[in-house]
KOLLUM-32858 format. One record per residue (C-alpha): x, y, z; residue in three letters; residue number from 1. Coordinates in steps of 0.02 Angstrom, whole numbers, plus 32768, in hexadecimal, padded with zeros to 4 digits. Layout:
<X = X; Y = Y; Z = Z; pami = ala; bami = NUM>
...
This chain:
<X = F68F; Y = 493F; Z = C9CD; pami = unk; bami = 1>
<X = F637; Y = 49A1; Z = CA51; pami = unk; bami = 2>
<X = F6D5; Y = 49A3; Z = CAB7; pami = unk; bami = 3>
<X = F73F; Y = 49D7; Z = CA1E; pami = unk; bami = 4>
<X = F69F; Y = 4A75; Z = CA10; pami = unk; bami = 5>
<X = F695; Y = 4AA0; Z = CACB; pami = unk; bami = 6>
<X = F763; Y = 4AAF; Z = CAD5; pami = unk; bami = 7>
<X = F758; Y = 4B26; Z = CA16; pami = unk; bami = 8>
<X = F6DE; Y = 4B8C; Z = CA78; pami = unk; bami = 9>
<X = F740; Y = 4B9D; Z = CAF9; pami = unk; bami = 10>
<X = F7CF; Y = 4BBF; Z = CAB1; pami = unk; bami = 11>
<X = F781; Y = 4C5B; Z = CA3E; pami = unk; bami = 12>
<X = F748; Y = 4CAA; Z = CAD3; pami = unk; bami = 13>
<X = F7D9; Y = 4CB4; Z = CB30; pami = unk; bami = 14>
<X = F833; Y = 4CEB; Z = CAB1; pami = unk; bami = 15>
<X = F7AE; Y = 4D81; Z = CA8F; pami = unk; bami = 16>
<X = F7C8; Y = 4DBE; Z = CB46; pami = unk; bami = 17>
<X = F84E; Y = 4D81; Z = CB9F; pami = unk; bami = 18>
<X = F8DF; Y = 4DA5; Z = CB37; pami = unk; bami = 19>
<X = F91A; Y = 4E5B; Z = CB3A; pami = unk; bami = 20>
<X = F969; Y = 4E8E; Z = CA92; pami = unk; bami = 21>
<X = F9E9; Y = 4F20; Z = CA8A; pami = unk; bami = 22>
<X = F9B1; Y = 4FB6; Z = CA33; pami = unk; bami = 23>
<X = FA05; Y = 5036; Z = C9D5; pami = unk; bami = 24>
<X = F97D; Y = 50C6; Z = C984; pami = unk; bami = 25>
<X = F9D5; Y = 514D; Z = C924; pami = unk; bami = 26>
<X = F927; Y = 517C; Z = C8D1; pami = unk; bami = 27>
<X = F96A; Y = 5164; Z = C830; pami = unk; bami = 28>
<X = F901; Y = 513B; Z = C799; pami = unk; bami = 29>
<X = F945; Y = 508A; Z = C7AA; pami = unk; bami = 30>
<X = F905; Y = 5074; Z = C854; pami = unk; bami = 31>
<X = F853; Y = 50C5; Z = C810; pami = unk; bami = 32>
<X = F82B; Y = 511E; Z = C784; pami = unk; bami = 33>
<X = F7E4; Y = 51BA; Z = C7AC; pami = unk; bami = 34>
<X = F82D; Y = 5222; Z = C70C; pami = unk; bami = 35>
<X = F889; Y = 52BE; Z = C6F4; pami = unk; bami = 36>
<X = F83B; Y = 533A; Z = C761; pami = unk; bami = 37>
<X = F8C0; Y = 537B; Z = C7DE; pami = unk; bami = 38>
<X = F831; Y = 539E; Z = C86C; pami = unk; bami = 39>
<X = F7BF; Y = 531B; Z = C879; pami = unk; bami = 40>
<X = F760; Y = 530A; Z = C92F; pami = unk; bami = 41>
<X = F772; Y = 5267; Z = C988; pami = unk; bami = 42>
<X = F6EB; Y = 5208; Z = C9CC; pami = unk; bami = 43>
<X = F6CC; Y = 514B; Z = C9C4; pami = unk; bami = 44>
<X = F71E; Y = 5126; Z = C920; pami = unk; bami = 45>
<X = F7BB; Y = 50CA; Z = C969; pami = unk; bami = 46>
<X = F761; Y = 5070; Z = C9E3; pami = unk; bami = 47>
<X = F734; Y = 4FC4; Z = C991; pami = unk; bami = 48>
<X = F7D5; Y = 4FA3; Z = C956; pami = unk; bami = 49>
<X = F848; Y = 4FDF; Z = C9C9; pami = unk; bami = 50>
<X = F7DA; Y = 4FFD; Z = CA76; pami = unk; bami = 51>
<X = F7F3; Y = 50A4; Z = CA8B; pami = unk; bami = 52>
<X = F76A; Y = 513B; Z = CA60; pami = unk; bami = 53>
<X = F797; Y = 5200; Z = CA81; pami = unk; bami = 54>
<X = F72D; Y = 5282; Z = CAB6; pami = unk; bami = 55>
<X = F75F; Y = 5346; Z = CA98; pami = unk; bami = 56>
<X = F7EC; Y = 5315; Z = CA2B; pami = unk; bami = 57>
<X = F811; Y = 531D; Z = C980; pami = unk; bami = 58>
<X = F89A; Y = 52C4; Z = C8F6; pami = unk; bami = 59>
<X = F917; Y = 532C; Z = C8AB; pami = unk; bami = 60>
<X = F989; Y = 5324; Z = C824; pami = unk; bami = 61>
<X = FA20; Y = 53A5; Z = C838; pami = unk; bami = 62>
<X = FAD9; Y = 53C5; Z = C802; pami = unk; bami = 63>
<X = FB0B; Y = 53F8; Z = C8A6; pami = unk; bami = 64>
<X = FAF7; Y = 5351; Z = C8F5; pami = unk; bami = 65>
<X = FB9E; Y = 5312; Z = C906; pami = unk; bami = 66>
<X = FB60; Y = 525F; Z = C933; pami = unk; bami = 67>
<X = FB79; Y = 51FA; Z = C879; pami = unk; bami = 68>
<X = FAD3; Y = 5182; Z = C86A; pami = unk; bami = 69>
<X = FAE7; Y = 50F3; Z = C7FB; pami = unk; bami = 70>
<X = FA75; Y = 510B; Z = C77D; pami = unk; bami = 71>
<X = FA77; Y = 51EC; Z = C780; pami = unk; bami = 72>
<X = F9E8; Y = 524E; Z = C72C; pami = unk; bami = 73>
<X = FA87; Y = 5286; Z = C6B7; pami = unk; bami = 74>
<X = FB51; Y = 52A9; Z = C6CD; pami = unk; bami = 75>
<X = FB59; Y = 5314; Z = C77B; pami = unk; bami = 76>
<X = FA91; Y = 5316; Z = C798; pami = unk; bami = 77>
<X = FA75; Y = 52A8; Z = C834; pami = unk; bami = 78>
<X = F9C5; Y = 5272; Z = C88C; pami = unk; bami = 79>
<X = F99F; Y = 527E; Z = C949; pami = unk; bami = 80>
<X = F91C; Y = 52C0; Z = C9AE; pami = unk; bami = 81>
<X = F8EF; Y = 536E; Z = CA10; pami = unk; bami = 82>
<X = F87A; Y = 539B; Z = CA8D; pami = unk; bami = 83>
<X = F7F0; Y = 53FC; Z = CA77; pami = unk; bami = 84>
<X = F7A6; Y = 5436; Z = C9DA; pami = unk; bami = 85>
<X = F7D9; Y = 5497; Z = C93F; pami = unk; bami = 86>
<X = F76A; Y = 5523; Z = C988; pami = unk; bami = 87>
<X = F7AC; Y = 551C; Z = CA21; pami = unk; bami = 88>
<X = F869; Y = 5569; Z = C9F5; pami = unk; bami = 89>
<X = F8AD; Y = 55D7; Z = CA89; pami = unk; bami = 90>
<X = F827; Y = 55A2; Z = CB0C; pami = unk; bami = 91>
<X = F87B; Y = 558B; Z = CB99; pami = unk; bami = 92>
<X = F87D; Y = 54D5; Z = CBDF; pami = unk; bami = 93>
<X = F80D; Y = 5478; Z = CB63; pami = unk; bami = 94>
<X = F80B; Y = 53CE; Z = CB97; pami = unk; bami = 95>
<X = F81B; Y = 533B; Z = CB20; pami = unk; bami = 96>
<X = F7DD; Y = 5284; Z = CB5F; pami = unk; bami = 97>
<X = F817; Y = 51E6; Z = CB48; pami = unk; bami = 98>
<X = F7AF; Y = 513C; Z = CB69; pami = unk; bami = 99>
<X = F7E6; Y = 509D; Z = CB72; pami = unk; bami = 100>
<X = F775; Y = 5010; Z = CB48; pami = unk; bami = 101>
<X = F7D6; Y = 4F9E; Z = CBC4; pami = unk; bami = 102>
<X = F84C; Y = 4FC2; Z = CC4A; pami = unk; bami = 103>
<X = F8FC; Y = 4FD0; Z = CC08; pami = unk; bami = 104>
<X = F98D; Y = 4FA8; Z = CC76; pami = unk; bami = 105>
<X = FA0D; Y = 503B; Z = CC27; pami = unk; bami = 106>
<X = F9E5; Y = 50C5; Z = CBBF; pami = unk; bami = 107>
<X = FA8E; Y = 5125; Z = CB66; pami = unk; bami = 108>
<X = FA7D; Y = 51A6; Z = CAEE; pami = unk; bami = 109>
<X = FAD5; Y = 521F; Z = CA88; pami = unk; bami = 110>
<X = FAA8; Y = 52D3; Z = CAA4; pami = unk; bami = 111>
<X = FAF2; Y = 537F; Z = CA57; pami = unk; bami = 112>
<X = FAB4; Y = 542D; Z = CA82; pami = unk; bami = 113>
<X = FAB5; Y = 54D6; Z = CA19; pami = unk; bami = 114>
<X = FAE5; Y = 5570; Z = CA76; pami = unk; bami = 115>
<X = FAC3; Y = 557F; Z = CB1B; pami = unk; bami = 116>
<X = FA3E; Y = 54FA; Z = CB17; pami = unk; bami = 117>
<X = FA66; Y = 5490; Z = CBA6; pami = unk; bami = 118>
<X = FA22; Y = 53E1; Z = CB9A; pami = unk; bami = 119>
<X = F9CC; Y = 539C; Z = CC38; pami = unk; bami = 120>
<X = F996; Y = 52EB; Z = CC39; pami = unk; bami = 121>
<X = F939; Y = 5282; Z = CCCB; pami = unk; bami = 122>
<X = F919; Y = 51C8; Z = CCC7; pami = unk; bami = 123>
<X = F875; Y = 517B; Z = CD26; pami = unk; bami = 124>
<X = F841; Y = 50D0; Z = CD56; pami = unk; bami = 125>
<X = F785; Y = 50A7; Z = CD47; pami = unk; bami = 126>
<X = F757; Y = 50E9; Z = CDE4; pami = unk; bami = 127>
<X = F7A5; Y = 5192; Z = CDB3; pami = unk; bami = 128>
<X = F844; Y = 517B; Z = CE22; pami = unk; bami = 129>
<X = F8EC; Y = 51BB; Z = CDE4; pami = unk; bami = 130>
<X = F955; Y = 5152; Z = CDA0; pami = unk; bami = 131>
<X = F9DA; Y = 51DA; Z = CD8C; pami = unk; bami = 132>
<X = F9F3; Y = 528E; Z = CD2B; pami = unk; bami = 133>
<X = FA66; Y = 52F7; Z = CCD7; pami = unk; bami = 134>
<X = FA59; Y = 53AD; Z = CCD1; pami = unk; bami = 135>
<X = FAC8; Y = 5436; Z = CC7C; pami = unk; bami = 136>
<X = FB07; Y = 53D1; Z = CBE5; pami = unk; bami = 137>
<X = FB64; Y = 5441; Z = CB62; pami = unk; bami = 138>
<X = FBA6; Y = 5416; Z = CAC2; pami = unk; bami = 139>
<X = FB99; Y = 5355; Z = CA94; pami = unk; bami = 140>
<X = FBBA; Y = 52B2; Z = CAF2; pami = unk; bami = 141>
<X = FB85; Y = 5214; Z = CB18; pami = unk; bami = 142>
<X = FB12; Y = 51DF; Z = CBBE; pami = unk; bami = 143>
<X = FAAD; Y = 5167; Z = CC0E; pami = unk; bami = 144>
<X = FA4D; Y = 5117; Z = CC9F; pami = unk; bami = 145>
<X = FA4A; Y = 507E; Z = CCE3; pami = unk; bami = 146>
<X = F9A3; Y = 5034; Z = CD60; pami = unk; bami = 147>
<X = F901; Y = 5003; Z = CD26; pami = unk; bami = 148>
<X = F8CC; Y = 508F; Z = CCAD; pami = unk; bami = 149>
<X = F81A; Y = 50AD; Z = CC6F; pami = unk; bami = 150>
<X = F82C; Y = 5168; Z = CC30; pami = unk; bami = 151>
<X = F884; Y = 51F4; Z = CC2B; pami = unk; bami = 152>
<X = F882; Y = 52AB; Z = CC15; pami = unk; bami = 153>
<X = F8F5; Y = 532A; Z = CBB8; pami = unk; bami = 154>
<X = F8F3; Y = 53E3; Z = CBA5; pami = unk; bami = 155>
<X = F967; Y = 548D; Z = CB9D; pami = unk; bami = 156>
<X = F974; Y = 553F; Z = CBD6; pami = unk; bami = 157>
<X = F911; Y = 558F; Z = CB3E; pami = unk; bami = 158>
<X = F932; Y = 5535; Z = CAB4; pami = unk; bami = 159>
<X = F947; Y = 5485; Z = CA53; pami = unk; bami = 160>
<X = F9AF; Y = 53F7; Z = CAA3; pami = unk; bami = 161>
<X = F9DB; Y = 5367; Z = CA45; pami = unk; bami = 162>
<X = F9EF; Y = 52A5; Z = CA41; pami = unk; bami = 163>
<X = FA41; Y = 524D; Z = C9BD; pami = unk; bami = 164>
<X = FA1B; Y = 51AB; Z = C9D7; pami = unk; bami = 165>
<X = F9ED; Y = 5132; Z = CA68; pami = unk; bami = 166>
<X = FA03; Y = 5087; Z = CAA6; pami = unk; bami = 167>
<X = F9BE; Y = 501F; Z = CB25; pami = unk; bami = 168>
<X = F970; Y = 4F72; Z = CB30; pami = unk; bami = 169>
<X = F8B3; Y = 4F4A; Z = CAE5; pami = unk; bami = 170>
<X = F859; Y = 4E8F; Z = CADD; pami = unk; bami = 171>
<X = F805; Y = 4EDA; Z = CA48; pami = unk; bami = 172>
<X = F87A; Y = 4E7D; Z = C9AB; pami = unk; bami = 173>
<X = F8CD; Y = 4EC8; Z = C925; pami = unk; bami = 174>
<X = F86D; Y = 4E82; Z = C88A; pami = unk; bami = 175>
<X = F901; Y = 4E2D; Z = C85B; pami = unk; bami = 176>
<X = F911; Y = 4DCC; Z = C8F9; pami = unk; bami = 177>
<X = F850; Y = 4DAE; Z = C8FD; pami = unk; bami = 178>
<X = F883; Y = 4D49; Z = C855; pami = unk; bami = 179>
<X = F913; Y = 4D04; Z = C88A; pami = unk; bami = 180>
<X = F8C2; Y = 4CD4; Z = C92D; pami = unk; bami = 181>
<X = F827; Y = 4C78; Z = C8C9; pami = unk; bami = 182>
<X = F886; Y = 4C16; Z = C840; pami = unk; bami = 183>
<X = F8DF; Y = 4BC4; Z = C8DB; pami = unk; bami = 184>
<X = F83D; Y = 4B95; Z = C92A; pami = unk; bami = 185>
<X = F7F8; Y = 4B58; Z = C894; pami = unk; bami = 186>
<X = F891; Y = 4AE6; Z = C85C; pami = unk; bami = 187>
<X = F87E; Y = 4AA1; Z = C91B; pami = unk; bami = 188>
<X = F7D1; Y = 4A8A; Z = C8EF; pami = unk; bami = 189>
<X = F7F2; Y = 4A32; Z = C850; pami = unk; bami = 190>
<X = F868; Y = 49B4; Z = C8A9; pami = unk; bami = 191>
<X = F808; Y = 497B; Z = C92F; pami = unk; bami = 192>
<X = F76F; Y = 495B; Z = C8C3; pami = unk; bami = 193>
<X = F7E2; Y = 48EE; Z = C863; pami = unk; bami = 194>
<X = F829; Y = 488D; Z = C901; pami = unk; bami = 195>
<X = F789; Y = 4889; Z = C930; pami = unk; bami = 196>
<X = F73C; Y = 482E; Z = C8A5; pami = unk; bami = 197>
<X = F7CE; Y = 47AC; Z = C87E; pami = unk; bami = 198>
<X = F7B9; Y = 478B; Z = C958; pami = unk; bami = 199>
<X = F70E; Y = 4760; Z = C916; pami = unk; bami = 200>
């Protein structure tokens, strides 16, 4: 029986660290409910369910995206992110952070601009060395990095850049795989404590 324990333990733990799920964040109000406000500043709200927190960044939801999310605010409205705050409209460089909880291995996104708002984007490991940038970005597209990425850092030439949505890999669990994930453990559980006691 304490075998049957030790290995359960063992088992849960890797599974809470070692395996690296695929992410895909549109910052919908299926991925987190955050309600109808079109400017709402970011800050550690995504971060215990899908390892990533923001800092001078804020959620949008806006017809001009062209990127269709799943679940949209309403026909044509999409969500995404800026940098910078509401405030800070037309400042010139405004610099929106991303944090990741873990170290992903990629990070792709899709971006659009408005105007002459060219998006530049910069990747960091956790020692704060490039892991690649982009610079000049007009109109919309889709982009990413590949290395061992811990943050990364977006901003324009006087105005609002945009993200749509992101992806990159997190050991932090969907919910739905945490569930999935402990009705297996607990079925192997529930078997071995059976074999176990007919052994005895």
């Amino acid at each position: 029986m304490k075998k049957v324990l030790t290995t359960l333990t063992a088992l849960v733990l890797v599974s809470s660290t070692a395996f690296a799920i695929p992410m895909t964040l549109y910052f919908d109000n299926n991925d987190l409910n955050l309600g109808s406000n079109s400017q709402i500043n970011l800050g550690n709200q995504y971060l215990p369910a899908w390892g990533v927190s923001f800092a001078n960044v804020y959620r949008y939801i806006d017809s001009r995206d062209p990127f269709v999310d799943p679940f949209p605010f309403a026909p044509g409205y999409q969500f995404g992110i800026s940098n910078g705050f509401v405030s800070q409209n037309g400042v010139s460089s405004t610099v929106g952070t991303i944090l990741m909880a873990h170290p992903t291995p990629y990070f792709n996104f899709d971006w659009w601009t408005i105007g002459s708002n060219a998006l530049t984007i910069e990747a960091f490991d956790g020692n704060g060395i490039s892991q690649g940038s982009f610079a000049g970005l007009l109109g919309s597209g889709t982009s990413g990095f590949a290395g061992s990425i811990s943050s990364l850092q977006f901003h324009n030439a006087g105005g609002f850049v945009q993200l749509s949505n992101i992806r990159y890999d997190s050991p932090v669990p969907e919910p739905a795989t945490m569930m999935l994930l402990g009705s297996g453990l607990l079925g192997m559980g529930g078997l071995s404590v059976l074999r176990y006691r007919r052994k005895k």
